[in-house]
VEXSE-340930 format. One record per atom (N, C-alpha, C): chain; residue number from 1; y, z, x; atom name; residue in one letter. Coordinates in steps of 0.02 Angstrom, whole numbers, plus 32768, in hexadecimal, padded with zeros to 4 digits. Layout:
! residues N
unit | pos | c2 | c3 | c1 | site | code
A | NUM | Y | Z | X | CA | a
...
This chain:
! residues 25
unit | pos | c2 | c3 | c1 | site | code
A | 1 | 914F | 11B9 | 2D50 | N | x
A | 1 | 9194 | 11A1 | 2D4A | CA | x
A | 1 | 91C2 | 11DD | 2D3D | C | x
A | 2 | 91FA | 11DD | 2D5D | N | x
A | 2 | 9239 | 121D | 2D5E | CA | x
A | 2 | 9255 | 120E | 2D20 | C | x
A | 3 | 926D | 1249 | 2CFE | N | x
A | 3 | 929A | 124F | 2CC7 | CA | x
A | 3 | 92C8 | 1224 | 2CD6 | C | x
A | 4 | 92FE | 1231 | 2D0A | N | x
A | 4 | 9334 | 1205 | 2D22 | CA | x
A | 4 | 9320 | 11BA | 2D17 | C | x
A | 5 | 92E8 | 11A6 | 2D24 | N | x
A | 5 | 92D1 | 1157 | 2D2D | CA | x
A | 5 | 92D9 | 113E | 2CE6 | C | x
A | 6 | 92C3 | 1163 | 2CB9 | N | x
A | 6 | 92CD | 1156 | 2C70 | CA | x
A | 6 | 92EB | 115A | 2C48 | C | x
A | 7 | 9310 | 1169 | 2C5B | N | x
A | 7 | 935F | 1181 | 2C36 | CA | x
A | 7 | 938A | 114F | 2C65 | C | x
A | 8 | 9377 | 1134 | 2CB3 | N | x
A | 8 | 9395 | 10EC | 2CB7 | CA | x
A | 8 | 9390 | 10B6 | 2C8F | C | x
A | 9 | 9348 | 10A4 | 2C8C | N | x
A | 9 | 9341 | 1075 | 2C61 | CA | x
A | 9 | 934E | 1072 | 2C11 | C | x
A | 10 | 934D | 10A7 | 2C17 | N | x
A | 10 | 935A | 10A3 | 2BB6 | CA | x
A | 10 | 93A3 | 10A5 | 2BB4 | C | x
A | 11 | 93CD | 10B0 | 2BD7 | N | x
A | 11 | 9414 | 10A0 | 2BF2 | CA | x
A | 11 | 9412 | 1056 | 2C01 | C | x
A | 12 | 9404 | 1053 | 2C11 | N | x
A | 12 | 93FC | 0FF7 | 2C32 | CA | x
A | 12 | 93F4 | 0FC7 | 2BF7 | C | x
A | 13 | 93C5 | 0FEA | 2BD3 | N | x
A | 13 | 9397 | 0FCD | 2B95 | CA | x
A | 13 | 93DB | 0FC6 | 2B61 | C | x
A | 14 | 93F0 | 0FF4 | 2B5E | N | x
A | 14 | 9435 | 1004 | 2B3B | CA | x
A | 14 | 946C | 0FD8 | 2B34 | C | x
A | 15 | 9486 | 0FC1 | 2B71 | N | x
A | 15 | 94BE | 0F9E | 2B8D | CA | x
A | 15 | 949F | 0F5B | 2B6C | C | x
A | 16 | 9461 | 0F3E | 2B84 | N | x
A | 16 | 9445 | 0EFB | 2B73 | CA | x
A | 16 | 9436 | 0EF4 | 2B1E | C | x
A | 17 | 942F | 0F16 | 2B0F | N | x
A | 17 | 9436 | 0F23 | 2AC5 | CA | x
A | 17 | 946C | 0F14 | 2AA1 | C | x
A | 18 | 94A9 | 0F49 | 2AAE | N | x
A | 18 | 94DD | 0F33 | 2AA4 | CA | x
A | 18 | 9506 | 0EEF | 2AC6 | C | x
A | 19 | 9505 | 0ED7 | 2AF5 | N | x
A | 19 | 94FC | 0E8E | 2B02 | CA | x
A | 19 | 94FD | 0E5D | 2AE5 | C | x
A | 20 | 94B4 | 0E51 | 2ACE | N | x
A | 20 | 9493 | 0E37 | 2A98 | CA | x
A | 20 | 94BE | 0E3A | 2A4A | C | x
A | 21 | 94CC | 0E80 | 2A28 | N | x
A | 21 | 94F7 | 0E74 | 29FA | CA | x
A | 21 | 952D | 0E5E | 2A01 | C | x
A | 22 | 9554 | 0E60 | 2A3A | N | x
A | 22 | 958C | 0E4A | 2A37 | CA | x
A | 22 | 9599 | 0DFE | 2A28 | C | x
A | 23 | 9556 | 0DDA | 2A53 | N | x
A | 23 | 9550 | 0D96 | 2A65 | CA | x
A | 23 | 954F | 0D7B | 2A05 | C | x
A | 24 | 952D | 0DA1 | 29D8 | N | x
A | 24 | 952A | 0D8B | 299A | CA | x
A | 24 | 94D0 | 0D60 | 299B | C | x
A | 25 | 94A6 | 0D7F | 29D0 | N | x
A | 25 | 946E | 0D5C | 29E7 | CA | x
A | 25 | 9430 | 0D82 | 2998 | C | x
């Protein structure tokens, strides 16, 4: 797996995370 690929997802991972707190979930 590429550096770039993982640093997408943990970007990705990120956004859905914060998401989630916003929702108050």
């Amino acid at each position: 797996m590429e550096l770039k690929d993982i640093i997408e997802k943990a970007e990705i991972a990120e956004e859905l995370r914060r998401g989630i707190n916003i929702q108050g979930i």
